[in-house]
TIKEFI-397818 format. One record per atom (N, C-alpha, C): x, y, z; residue in three letters. Coordinates in steps of 0.1 Angstrom, whole numbers, padded with zeros to 4 digits, always signed. Atoms other than C-alpha are relative to their C-alpha. Example, Ala and Ser with C-alpha at 12.3 -4.5 7.8 and 13.67 -1.06 7.14 Angstrom:
% residues 2
+0009-0012+0000ALA;+0123-0045+0078ALA;+0009+0012+0000ALA;-0009-0011+0000SER;+0137-0011+0071SER;-0008+0011+0008SER;
This chain:
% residues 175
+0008-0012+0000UNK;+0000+0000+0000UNK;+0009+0013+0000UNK;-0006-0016+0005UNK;+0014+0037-0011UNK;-0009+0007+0008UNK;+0006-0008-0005UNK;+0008+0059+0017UNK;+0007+0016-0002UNK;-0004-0014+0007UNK;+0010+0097+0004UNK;-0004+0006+0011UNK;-0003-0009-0011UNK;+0014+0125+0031UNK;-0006+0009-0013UNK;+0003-0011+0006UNK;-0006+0155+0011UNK;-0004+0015+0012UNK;+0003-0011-0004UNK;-0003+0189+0024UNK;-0005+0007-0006UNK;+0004-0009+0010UNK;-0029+0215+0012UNK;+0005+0011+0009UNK;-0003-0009-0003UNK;-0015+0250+0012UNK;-0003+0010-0009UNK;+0003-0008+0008UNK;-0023+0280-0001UNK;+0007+0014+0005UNK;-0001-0010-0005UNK;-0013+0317+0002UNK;-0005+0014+0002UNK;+0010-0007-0002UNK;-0042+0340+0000UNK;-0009-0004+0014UNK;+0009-0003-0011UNK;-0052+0336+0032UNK;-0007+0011+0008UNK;+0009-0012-0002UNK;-0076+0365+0048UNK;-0004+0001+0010UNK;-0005+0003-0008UNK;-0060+0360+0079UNK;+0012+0006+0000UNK;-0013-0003-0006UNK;-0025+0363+0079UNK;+0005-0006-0020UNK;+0001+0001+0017UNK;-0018+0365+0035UNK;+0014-0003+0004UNK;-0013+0007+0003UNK;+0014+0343+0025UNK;+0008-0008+0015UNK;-0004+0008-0010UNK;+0017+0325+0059UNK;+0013-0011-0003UNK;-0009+0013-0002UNK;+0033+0293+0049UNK;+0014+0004-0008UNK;-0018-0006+0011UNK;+0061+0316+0026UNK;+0009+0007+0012UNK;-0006-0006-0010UNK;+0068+0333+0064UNK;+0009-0008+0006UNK;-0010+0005-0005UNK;+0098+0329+0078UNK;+0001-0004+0014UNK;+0006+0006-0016UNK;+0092+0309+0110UNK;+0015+0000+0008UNK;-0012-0002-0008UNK;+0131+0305+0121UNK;+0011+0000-0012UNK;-0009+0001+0007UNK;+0165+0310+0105UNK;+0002+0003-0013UNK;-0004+0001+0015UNK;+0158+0319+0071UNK;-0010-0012-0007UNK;+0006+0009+0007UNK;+0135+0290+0070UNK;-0016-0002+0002UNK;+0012+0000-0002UNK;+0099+0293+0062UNK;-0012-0011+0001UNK;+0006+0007-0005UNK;+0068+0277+0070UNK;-0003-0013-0005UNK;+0009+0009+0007UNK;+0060+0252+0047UNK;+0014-0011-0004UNK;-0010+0007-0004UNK;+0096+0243+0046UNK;+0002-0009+0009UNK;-0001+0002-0014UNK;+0097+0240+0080UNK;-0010-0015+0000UNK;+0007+0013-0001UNK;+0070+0216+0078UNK;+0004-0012-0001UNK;-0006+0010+0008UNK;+0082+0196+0051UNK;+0011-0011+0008UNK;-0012+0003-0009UNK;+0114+0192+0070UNK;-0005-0011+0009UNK;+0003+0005-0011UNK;+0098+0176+0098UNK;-0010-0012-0002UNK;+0006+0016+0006UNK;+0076+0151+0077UNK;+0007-0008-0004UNK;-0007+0013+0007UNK;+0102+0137+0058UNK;+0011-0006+0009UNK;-0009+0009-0013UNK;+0117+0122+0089UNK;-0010-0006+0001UNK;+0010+0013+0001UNK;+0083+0095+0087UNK;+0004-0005-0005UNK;-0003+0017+0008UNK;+0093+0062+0081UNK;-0012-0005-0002UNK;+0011+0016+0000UNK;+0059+0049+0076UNK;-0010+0006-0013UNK;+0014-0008+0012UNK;+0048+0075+0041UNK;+0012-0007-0008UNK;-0006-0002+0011UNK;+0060+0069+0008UNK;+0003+0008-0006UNK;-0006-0010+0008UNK;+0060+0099-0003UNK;-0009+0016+0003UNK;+0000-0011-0002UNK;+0054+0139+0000UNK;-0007+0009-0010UNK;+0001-0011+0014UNK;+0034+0162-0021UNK;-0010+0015+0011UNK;+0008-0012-0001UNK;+0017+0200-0016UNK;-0008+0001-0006UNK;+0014-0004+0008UNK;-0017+0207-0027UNK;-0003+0011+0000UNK;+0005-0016+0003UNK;-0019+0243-0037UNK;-0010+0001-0013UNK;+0011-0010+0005UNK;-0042+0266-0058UNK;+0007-0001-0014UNK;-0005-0005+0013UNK;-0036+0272-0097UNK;-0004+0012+0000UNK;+0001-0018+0001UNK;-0045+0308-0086UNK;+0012+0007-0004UNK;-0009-0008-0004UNK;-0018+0333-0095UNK;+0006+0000+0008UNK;-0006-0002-0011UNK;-0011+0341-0061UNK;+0007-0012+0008UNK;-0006+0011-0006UNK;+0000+0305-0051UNK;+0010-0006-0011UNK;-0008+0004+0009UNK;+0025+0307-0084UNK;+0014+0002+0010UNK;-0013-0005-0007UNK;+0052+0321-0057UNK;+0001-0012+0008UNK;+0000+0013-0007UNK;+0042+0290-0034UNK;+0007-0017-0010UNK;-0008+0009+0008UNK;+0048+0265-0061UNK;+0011-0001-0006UNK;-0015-0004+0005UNK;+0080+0281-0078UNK;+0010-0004+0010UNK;-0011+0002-0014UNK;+0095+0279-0039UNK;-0002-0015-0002UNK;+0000+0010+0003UNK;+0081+0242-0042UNK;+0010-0009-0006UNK;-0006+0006+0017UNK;+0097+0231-0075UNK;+0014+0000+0005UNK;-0012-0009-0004UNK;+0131+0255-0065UNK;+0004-0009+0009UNK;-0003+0008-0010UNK;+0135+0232-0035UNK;-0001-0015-0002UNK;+0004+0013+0007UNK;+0127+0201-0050UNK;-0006-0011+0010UNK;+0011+0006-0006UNK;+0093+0194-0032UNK;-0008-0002-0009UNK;+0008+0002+0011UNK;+0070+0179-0052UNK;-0014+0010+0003UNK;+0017-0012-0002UNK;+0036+0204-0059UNK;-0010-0007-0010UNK;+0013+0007+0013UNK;+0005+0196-0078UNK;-0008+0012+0005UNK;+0012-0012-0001UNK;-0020+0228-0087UNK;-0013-0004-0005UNK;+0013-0002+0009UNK;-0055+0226-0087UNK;-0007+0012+0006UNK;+0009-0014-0001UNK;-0089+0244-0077UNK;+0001+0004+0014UNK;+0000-0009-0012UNK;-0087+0266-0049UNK;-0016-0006+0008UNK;+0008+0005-0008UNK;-0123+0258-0038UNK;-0005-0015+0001UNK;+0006+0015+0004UNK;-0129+0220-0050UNK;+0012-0004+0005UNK;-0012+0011-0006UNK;-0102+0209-0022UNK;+0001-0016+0000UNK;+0006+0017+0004UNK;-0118+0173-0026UNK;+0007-0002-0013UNK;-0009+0004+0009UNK;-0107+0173-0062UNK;+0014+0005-0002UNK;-0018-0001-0005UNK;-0071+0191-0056UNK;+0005-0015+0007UNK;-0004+0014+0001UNK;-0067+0158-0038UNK;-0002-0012-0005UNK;+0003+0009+0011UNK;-0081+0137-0057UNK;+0011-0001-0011UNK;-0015+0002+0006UNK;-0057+0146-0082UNK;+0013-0003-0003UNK;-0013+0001+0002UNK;-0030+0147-0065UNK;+0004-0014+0003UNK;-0006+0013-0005UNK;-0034+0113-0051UNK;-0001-0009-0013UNK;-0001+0012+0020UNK;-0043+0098-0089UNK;+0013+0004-0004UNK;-0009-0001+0009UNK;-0011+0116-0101UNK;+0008-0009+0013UNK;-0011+0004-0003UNK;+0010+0099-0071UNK;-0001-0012+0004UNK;+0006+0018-0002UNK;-0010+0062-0072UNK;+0003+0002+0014UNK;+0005+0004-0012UNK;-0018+0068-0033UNK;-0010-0012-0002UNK;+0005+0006+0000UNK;-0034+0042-0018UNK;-0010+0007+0014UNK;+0001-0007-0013UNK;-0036+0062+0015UNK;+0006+0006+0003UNK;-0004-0015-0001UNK;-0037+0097+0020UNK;-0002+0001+0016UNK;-0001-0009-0014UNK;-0024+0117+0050UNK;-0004+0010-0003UNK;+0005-0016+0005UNK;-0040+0149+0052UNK;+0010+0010+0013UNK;-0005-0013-0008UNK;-0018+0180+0069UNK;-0005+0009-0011UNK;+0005-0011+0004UNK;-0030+0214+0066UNK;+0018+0008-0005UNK;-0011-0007-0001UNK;+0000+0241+0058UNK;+0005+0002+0010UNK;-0003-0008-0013UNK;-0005+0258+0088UNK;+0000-0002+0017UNK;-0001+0009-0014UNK;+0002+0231+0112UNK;+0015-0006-0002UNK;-0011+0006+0007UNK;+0038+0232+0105UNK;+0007-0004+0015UNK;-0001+0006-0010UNK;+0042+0217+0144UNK;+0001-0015+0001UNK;+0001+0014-0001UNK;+0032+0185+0133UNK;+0010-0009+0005UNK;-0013+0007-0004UNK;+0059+0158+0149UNK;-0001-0013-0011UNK;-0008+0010+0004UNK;+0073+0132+0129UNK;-0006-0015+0009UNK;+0004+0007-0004UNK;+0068+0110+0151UNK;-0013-0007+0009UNK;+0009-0001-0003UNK;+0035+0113+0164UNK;-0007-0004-0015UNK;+0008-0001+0014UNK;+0028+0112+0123UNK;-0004-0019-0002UNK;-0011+0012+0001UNK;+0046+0075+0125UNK;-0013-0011+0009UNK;+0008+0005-0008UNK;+0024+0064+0154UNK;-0014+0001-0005UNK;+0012+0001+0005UNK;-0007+0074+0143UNK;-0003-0013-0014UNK;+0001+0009+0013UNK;+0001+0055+0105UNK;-0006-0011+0008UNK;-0003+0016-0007UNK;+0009+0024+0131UNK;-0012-0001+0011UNK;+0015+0005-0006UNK;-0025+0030+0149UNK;-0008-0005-0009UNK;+0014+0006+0006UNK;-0045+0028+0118UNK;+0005-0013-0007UNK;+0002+0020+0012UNK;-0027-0005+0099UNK;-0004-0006+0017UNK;+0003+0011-0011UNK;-0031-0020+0139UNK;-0012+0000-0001UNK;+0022+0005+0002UNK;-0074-0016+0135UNK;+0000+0003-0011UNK;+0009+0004+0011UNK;-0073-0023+0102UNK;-0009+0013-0004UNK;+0006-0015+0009UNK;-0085+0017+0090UNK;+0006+0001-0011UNK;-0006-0006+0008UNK;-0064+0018+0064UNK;-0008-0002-0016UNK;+0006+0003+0013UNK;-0086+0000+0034UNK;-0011+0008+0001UNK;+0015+0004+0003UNK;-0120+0004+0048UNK;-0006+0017+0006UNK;+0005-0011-0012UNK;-0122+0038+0071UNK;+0005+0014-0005UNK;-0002-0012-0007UNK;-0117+0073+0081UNK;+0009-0001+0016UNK;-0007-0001-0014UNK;-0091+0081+0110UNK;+0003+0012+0000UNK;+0000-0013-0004UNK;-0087+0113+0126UNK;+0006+0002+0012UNK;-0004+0000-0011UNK;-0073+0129+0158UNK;-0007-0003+0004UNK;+0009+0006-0007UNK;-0103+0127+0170UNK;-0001-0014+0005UNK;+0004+0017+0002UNK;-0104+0090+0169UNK;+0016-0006+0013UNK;-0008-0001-0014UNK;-0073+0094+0195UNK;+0001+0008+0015UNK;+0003-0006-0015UNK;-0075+0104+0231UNK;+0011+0008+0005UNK;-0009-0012-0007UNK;-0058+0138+0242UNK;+0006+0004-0013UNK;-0009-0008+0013UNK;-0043+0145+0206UNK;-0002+0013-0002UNK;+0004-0012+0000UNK;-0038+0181+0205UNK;-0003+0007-0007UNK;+0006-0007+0010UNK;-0049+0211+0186UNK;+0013+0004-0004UNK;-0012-0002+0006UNK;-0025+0223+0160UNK;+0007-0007-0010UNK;-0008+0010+0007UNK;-0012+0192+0150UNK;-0010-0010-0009UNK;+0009+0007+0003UNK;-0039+0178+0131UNK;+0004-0008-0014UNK;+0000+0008+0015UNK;-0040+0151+0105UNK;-0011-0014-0001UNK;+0008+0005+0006UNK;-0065+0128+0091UNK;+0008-0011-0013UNK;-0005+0013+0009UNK;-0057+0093+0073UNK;-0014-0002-0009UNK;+0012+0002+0010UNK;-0083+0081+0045UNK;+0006-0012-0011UNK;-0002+0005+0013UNK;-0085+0054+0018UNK;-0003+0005-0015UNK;+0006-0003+0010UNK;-0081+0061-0017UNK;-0018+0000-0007UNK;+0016+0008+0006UNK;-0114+0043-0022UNK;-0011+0011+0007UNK;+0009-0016-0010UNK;-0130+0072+0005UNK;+0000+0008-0009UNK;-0004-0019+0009UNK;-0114+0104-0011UNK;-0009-0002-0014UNK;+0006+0003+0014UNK;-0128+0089-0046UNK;-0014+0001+0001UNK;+0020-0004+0003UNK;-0166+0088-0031UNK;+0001+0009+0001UNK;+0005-0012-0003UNK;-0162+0117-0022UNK;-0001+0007-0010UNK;-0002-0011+0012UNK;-0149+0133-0053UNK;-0012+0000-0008UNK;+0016+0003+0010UNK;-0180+0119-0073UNK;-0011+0001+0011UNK;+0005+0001-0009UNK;-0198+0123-0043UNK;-0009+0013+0005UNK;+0005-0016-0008UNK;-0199+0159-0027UNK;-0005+0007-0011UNK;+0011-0004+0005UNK;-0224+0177-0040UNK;-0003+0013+0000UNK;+0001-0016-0003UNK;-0222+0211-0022UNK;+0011+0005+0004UNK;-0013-0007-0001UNK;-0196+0238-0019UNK;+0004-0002+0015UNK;+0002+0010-0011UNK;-0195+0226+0018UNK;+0013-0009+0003UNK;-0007+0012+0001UNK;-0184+0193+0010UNK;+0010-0004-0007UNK;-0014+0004+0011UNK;-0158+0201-0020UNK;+0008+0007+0008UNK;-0019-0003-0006UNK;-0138+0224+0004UNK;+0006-0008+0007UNK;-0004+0006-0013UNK;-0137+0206+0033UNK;+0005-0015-0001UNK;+0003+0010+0008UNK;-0123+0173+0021UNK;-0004-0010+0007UNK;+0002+0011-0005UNK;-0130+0151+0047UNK;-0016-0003+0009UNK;+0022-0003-0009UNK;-0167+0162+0058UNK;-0011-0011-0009UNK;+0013+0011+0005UNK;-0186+0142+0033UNK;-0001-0017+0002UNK;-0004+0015-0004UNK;-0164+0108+0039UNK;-0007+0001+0018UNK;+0004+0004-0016UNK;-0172+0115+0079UNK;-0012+0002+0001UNK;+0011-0002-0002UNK;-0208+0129+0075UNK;-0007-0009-0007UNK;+0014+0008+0007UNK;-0223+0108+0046UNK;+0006-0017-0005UNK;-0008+0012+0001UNK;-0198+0079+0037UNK;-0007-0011+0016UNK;-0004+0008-0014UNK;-0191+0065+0070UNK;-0014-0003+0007UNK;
């Protein structure tokens, strides 16, 4: 099984605009910073960014490329099919979901969680979430899913709702 780690990020935020391009320590910004800190999981196959084909997220993907992190652009509001895509172009079988702006995430908390869901068997048939672990904190959030999930969804969701949010229609109407 090909488990892909997808971060979606973007830089028009309406909040704090170009967050994950901010320089968090040393010269080294957010989305870096992240990265850094995922590709110390031994339990993904592999790393990609889910940004926007907007304009404004051409500076996010250029830093991408330039660093030689893999990117994939799609629609800014149809986050369901931004992953979708990105997991058909990287043959996932099982997607991790990190946000940008949870560049705290640990490594090894990422590692444990994988090794919670192949232990109950979530990985073919389910949804896993922090939720679904006891005391996991805010900030660090991430969400596992099977290909076979993300895919109802993509043919699935129906309302603007359920295409941003990718994992609301697998936990509200799926599951």
């Amino acid at each position: 099984m090909r488990k892909v780690l997808i971060i979606q990020a973007r830089t028009n935020s309406s909040r704090l605009p170009n967050k994950v391009l901010l320089e968090l320590t040393e010269g080294i910004n957010v989305i870096q910073h992240m990265y850094n800190r995922v590709k110390r999981c031994k339990n993904i196959d592999d790393i990609i960014i889910a940004t926007t084909s907007n304009p404004e997220d051409t500076k996010l993907y250029n830093y991408c490329i330039n660093n030689k992190i893999k990117c994939y652009r799609g629609s800014e509001n149809n986050v369901v099919e931004r992953y979708y895509q990105t997991a058909l172009i990287s043959n996932a079988d099982i997607i991790i979901r990190c946000t940008g702006d949870c560049p705290l995430v640990d490594p090894q908390q990422l590692d444990n969680f994988i090794s919670f869901a192949e232990n109950k068997k979530y990985l073919e048939t389910n949804y896993i979430g922090k939720s679904n672990i006891a005391g996991f904190p805010d900030g660090f959030d991430m969400e596992l899913f099977s290909f076979k999930l993300l895919e109802k969804a993509y043919y699935g969701a129906d309302t603007d709702y359920y295409k941003e949010h990718v994992a609301s229609y697998i936990r509200k109407v799926i599951l």
